[in-house]
GUTINU-64250 format. One record per residue: x, y negated, z negated of N, C-alpha, C in turn. Coordinates in pm, whole numbers, padded with zeros to 5 digits, always signed. Last residue first. Example, Ala and Ser with C-alpha at 12.3 -4.5 7.8 and 13.67 -1.06 7.14 Angstrom:
<recs>
+01285+00225-00708+01367+00106-00714+01290-00003-00787;+01319+00569-00780+01230+00450-00780+01320+00330-00780;
</recs>
This chain:
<recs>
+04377-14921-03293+04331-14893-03431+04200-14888-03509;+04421-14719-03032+04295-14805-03065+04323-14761-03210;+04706-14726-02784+04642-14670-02919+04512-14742-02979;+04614-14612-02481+04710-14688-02557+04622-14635-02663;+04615-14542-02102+04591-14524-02287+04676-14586-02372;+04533-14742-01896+04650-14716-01960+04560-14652-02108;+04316-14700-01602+04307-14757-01764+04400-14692-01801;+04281-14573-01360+04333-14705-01333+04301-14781-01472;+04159-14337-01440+04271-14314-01395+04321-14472-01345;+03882-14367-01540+04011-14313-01606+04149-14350-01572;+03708-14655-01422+03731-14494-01435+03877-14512-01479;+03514-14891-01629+03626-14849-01545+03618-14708-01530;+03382-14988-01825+03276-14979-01685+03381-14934-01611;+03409-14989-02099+03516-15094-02018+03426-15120-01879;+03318-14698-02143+03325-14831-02222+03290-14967-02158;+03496-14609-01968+03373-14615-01964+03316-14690-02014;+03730-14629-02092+03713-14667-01964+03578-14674-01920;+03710-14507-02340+03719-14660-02365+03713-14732-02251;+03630-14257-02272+03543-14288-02340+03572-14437-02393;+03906-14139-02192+03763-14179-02114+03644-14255-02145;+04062-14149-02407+04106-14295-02290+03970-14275-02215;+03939-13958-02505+03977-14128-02605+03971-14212-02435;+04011-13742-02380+03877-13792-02386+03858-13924-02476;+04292-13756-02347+04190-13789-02225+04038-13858-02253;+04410-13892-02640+04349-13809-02628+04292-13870-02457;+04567-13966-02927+04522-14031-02780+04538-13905-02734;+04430-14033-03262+04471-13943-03133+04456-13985-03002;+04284-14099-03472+04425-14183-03457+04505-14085-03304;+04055-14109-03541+04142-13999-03581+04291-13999-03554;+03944-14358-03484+03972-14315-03645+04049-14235-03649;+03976-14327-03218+03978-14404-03271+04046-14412-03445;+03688-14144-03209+03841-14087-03145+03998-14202-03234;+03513-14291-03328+03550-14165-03386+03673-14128-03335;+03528-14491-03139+03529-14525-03277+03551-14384-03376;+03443-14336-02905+03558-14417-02888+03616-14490-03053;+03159-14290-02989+03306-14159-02950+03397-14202-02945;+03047-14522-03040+03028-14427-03096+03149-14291-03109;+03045-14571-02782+03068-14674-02878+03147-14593-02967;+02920-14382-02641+03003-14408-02606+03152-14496-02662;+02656-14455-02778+02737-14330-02784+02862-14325-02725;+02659-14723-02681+02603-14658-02771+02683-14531-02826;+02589-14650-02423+02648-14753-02471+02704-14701-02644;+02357-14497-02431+02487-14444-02366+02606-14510-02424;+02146-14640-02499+02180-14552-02575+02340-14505-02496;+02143-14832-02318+02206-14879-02452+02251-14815-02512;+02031-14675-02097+02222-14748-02095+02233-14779-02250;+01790-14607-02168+01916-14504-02164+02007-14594-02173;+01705-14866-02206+01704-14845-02324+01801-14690-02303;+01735-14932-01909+01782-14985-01970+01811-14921-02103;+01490-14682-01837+01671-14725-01777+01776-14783-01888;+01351-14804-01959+01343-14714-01967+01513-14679-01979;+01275-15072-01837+01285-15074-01979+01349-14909-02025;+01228-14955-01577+01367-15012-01616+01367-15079-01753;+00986-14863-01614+01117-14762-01591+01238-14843-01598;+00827-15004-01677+00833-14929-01769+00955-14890-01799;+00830-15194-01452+00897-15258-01570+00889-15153-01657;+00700-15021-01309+00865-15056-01277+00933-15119-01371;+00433-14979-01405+00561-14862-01392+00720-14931-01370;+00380-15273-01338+00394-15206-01463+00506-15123-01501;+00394-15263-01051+00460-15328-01130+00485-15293-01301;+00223-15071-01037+00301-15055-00940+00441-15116-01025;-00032-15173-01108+00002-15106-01199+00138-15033-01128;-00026-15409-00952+00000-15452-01149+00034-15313-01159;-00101-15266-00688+00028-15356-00696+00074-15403-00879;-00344-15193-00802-00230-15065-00785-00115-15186-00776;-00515-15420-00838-00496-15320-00938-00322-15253-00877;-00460-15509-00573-00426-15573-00703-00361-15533-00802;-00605-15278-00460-00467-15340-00385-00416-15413-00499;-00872-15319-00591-00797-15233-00562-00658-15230-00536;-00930-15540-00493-00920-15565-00630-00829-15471-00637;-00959-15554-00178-00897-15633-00231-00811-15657-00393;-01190-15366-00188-01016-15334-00134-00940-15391-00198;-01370-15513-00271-01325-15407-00342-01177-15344-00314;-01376-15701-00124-01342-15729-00244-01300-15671-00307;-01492-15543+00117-01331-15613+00135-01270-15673-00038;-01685-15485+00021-01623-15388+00038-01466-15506+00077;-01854-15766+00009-01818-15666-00108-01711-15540-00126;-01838-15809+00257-01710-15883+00175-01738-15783+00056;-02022-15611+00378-01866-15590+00410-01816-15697+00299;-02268-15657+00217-02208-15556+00199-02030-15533+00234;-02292-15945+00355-02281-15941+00209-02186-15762+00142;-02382-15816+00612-02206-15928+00573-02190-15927+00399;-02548-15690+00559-02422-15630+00601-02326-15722+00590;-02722-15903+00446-02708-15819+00345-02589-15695+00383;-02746-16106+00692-02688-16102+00578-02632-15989+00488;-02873-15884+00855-02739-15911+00916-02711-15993+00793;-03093-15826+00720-03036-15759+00764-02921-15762+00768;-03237-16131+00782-03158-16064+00606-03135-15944+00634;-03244-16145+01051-03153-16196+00977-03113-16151+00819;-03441-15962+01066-03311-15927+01128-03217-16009+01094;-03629-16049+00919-03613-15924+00844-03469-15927+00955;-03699-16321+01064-03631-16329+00952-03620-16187+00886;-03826-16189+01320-03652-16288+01319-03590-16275+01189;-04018-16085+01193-03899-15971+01324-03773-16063+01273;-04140-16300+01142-04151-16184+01061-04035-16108+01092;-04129-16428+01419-04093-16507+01298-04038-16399+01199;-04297-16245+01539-04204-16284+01598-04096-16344+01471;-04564-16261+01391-04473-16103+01388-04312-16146+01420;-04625-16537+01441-04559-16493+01297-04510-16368+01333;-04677-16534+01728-04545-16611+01665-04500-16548+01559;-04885-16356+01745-04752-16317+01779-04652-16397+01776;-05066-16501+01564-05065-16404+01530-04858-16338+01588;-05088-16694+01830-05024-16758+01655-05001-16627+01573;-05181-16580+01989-05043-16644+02043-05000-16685+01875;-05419-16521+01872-05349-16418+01914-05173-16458+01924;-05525-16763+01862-05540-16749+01748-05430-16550+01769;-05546-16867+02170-05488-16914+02056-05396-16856+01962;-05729-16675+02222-05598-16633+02268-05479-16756+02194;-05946-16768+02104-05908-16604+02062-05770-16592+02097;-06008-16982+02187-05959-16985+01974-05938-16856+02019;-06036-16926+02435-05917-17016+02409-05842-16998+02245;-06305-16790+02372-06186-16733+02445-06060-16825+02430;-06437-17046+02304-06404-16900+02153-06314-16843+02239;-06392-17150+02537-06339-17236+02438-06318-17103+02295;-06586-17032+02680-06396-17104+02752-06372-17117+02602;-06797-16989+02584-06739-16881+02595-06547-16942+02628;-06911-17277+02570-06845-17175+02435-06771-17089+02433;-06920-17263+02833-06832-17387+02763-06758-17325+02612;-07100-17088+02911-06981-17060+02952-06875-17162+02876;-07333-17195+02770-07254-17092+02702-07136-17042+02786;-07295-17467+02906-07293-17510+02773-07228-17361+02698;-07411-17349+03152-07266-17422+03144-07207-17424+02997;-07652-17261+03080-07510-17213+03157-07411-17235+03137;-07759-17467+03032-07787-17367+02959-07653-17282+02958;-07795-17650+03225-07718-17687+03106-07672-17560+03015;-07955-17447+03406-07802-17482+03452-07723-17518+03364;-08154-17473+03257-08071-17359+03270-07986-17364+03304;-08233-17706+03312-08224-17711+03149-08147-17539+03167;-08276-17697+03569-08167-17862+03478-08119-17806+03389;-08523-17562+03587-08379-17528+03647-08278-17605+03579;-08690-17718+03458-08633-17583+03375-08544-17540+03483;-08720-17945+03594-08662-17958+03449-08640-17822+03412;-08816-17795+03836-08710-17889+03841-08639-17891+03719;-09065-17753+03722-09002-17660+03773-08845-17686+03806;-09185-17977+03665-09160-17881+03534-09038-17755+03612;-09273-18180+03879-09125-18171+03814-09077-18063+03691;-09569-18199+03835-09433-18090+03953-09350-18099+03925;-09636-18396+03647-09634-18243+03610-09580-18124+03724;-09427-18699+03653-09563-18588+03658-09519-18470+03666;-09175-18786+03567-09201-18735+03699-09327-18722+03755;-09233-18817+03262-09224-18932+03403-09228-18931+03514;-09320-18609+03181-09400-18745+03187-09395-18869+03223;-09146-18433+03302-09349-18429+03319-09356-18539+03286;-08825-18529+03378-08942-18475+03277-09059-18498+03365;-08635-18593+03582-08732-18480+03614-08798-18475+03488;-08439-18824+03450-08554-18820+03607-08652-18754+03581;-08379-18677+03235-08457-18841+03226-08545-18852+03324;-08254-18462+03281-08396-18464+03225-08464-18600+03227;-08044-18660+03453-08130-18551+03519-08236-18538+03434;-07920-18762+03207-07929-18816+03337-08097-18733+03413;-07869-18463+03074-07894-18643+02994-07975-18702+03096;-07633-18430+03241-07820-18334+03249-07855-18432+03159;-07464-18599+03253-07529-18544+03336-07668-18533+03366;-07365-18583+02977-07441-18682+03058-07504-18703+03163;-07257-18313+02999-07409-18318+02930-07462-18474+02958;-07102-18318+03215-07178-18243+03199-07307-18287+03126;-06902-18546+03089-06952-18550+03159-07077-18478+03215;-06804-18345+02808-06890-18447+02774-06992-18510+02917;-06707-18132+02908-06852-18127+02888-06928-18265+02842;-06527-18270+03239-06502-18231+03073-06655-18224+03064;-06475-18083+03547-06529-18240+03470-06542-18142+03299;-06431-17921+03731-06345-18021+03660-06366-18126+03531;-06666-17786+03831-06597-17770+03727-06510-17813+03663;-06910-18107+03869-06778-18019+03948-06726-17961+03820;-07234-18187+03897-07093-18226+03867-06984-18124+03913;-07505-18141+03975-07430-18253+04055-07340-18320+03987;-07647-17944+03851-07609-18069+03761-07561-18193+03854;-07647-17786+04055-07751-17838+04038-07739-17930+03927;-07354-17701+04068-07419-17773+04167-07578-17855+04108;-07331-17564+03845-07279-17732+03870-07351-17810+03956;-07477-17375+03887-07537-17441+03784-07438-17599+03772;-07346-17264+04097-07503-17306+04153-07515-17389+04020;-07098-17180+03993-07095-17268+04047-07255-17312+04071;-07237-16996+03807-07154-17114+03747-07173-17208+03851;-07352-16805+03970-07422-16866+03887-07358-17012+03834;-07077-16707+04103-07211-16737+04171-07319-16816+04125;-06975-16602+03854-06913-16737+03877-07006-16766+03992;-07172-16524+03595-07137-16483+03717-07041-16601+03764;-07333-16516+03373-07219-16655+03363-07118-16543+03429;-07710-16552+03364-07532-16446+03384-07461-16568+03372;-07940-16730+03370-07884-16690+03261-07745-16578+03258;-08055-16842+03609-07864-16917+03534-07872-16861+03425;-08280-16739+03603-08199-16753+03722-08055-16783+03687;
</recs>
């Protein structure tokens, strides 16, 4: 008769415990505790058998709907813990995600960064090449200039190209330098 776990059945199997679905199983089984005490055969006498196997089905009832609440509870439990970790799993692959792009952009900003370095030294380099460059023309100019003004010089001639070559010399132009004689 109380072997479905119908809710038609549930409730008739409280009822005949004379407890309420509210009540925890411990109440329940004190219950029927209670109840087989009354209705056994050998205290009741032997009409009460019919009584004790309703008691003992109603416990029956209750006890596998009790299992059933409760492996249904470890199932949805044990589901809700399952979809924390995916959840967890999800969180921490989207965070080392979003690390490993921040990690990627400073790498790329480093690289700019070295880059920009590089070319600014080798920017600088060239410039100190070229005005070592520069420079080592002026000496040579210097130089030669030295050079023509000491030959003109020797030959004892005043000459345009004497007086140019001592104005230059000098860092002057021609025409605001007196020739004169260079012994």
């Amino acid at each position: 008769m109380f072997r479905t776990a119908a809710n038609a059945d549930l409730n008739a199997a409280y009822a005949a415990l004379g407890v309420t679905p509210g009540d925890d199983f411990s109440a329940i089984r004190a219950a029927w505790r209670r109840l087989v005490r009354m209705h056994h055969p050998d205290v009741a006498g032997a009409g009460a058998t019919a009584r004790l196997a309703e008691i003992n089905d109603a416990y029956d009832t209750l006890r596998h709907h009790g299992r059933q609440t409760v492996a249904q509870a470890q199932a949805r439990a044990a589901a809700a813990a399952e979809e924390d970790r995916r959840r967890r799993q999800d969180a921490d692959r989207r965070a080392a995600a979003v690390r490993e792009e921040a990690a990627r952009q400073e790498a790329a900003r480093q690289a700019s960064r070295d880059a920009a370095r590089r070319a600014a030294e080798a920017a600088a380099r060239a410039a100190a090449a070229e005005a070592e460059r520069a420079e080592a023309a002026a000496l040579a100019h210097r130089r030669q200039l030295r050079e023509a003004a000491a030959r003109l010089a020797r030959s004892g001639r005043r000459t345009r190209a004497a007086h140019a070559a001592y104005a230059a010399l000098r860092g002057m132009t021609a025409t605001t330098t007196r020739v004169s004689r260079v012994a």
